[in-house]
C-alpha positions as CSV (number, residue, x, y, z in Angstrom):
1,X,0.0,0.0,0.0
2,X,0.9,3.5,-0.6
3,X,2.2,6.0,2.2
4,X,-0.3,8.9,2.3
5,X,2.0,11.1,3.7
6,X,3.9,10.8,0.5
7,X,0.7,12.5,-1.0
8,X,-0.9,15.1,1.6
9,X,0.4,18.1,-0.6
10,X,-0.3,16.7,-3.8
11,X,-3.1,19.5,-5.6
12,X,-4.4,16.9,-7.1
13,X,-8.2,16.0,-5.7
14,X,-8.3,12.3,-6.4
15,X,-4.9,11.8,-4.2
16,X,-6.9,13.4,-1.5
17,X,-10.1,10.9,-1.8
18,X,-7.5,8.0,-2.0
19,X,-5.8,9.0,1.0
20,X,-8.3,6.5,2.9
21,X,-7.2,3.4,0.6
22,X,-3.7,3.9,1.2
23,X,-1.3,2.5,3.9
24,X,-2.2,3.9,7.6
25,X,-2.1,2.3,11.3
26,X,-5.4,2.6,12.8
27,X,-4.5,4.9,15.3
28,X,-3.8,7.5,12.4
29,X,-7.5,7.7,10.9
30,X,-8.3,10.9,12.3
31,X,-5.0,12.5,10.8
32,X,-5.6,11.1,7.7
33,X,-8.9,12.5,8.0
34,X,-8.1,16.1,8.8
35,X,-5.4,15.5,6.1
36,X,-7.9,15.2,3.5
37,X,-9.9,18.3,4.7
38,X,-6.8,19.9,4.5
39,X,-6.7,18.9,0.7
40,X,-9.7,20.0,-0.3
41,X,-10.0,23.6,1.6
42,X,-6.4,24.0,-0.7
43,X,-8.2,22.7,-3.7
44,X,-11.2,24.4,-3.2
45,X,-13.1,22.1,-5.2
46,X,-16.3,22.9,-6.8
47,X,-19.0,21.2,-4.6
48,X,-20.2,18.6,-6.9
49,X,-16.5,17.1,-7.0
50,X,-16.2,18.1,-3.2
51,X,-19.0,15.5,-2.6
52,X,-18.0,12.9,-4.9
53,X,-14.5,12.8,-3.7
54,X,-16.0,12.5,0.1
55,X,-18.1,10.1,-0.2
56,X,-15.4,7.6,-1.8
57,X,-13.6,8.6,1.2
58,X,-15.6,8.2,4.0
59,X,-16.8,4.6,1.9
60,X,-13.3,3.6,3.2
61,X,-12.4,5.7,6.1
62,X,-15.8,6.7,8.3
63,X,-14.7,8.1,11.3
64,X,-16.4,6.9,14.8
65,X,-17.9,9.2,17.8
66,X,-14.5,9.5,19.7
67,X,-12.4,9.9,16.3
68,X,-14.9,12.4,15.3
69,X,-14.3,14.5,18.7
70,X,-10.5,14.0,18.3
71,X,-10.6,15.6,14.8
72,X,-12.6,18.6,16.3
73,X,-10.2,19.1,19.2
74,X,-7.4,19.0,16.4
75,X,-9.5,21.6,14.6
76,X,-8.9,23.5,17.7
77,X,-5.5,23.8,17.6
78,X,-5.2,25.4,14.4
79,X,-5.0,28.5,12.2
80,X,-8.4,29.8,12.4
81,X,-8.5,31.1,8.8
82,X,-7.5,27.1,7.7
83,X,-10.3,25.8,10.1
84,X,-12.8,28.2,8.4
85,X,-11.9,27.0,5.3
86,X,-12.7,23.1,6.6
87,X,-15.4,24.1,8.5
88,X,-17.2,25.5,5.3
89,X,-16.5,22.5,3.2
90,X,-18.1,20.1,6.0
91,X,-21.0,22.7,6.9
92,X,-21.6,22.0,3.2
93,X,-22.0,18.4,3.6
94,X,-24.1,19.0,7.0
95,X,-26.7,21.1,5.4
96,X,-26.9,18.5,2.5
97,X,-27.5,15.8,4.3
98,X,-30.3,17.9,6.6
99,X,-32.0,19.2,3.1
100,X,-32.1,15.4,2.1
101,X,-33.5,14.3,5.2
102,X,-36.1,17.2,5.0
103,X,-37.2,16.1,1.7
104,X,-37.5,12.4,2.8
105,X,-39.3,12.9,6.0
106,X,-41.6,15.1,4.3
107,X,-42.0,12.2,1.8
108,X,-42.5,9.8,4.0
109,X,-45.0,12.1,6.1
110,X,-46.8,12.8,2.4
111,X,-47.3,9.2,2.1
112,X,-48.2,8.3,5.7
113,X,-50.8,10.9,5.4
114,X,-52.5,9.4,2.5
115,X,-52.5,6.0,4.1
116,X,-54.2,7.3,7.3
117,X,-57.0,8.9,4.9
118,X,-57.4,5.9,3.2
119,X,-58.0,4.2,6.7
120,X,-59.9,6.9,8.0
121,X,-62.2,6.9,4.7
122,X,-62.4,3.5,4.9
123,X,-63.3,4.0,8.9
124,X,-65.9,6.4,7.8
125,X,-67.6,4.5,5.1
126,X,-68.2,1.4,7.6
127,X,-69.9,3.7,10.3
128,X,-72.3,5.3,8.0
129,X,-73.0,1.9,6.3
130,X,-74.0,1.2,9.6
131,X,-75.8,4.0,10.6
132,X,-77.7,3.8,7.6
133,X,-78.6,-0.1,7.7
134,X,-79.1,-0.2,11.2
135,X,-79.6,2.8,12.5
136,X,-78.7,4.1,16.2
137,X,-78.8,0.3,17.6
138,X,-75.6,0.4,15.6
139,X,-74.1,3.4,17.4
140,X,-71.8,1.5,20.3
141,X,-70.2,-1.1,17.4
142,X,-69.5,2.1,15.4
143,X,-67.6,3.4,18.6
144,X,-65.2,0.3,17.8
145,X,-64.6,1.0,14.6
146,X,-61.8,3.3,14.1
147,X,-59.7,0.7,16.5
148,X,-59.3,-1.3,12.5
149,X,-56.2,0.5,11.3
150,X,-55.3,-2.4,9.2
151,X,-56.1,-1.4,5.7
152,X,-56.8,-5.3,4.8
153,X,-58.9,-5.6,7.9
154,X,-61.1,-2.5,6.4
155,X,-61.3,-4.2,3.5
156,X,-62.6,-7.7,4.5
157,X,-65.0,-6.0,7.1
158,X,-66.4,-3.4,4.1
159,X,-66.7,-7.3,1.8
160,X,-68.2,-9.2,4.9
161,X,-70.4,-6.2,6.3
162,X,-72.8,-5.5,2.9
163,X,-73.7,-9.4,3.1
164,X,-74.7,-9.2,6.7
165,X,-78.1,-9.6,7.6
166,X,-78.2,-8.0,11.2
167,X,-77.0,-5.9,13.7
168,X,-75.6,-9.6,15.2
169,X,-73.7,-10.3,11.6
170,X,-72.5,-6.9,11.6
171,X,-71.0,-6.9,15.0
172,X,-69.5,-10.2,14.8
173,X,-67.6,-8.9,11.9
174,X,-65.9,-6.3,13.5
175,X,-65.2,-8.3,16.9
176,X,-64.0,-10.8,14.9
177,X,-61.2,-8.4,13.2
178,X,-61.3,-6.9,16.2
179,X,-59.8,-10.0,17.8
180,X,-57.0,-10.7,15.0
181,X,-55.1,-7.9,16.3
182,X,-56.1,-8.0,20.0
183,X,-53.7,-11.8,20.4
């Protein structure tokens, strides 16, 4: 393997990615680390290439929670003007990674919220079915509805409910679904 040191001032940006492939004891990850940032604040790298070249290297060198903490108190120690240099270059990744998460929870949130209306529409449809058929004899089984969250269990009850012939039927059906998720 390769000696990164041999490489730390090399202006080239793919040495500085390929500093975590090369030849280092494990108790010099966090200096080969800081080395890189040191690269790429040099560079200054556009920040399409800046993320590229980071994510190969932290595919091969991801620091841990301590490691992380020893490169900050490095940071510490050094010429302010260098660690504002770093510190924009990360804060770039940072507020990446936060916009990405943003747009994935609220994804995620989007699609939540149309399953709960779906189950909520589906909720609704079985208590007016049942106020409608039976009327307000029907009123404490409809009070157990909205504990079927289970799309397929709103499903089977709607299929099962139109071809019962009482209030009995009716509530049976729901107990019974009722009871699938109660065990």
């Amino acid at each position: 393997k390769l000696d990164w040191r041999e490489y730390i001032h090399s202006d080239n940006p793919v040495a500085a990615a390929l500093l975590s492939k090369m030849g280092f004891r494990p108790e010099e990850r966090v200096r080969v680390k800081l080395e890189f940032l040191r690269m790429l604040a040099r560079r200054k790298v556009d920040p399409a290439r800046m993320e590229l070249l980071a994510a190969f290297f932290e595919a091969y060198l991801k620091l841990n929670r301590e490691e992380e903490e020893r490169l900050y108190r490095k940071l510490g120690k050094m010429d302010k003007k260098e660690v504002d240099a770093i510190m924009q270059i990360t804060t770039s990744w940072h507020e990446k990674g936060r916009a990405e998460g943003r747009a994935e929870g609220l994804a995620e949130g989007r699609a939540e919220g149309r399953a709960e209306g779906k189950i909520k529409a589906k909720q609704e449809v079985i208590c007016r079915y049942l106020a409608r058929r039976f009327g307000a004899d029907s009123a404490a089984i409809q009070e157990k509805v909205p504990q079927l969250t289970d799309m397929d269990a709103l499903d089977r009850v709607l299929d099962e409910l139109f071809a019962a012939g009482s209030l009995e039927e009716a509530r049976n059906i729901i107990w019974e679904e009722l009871s699938r998720f109660v065990q």
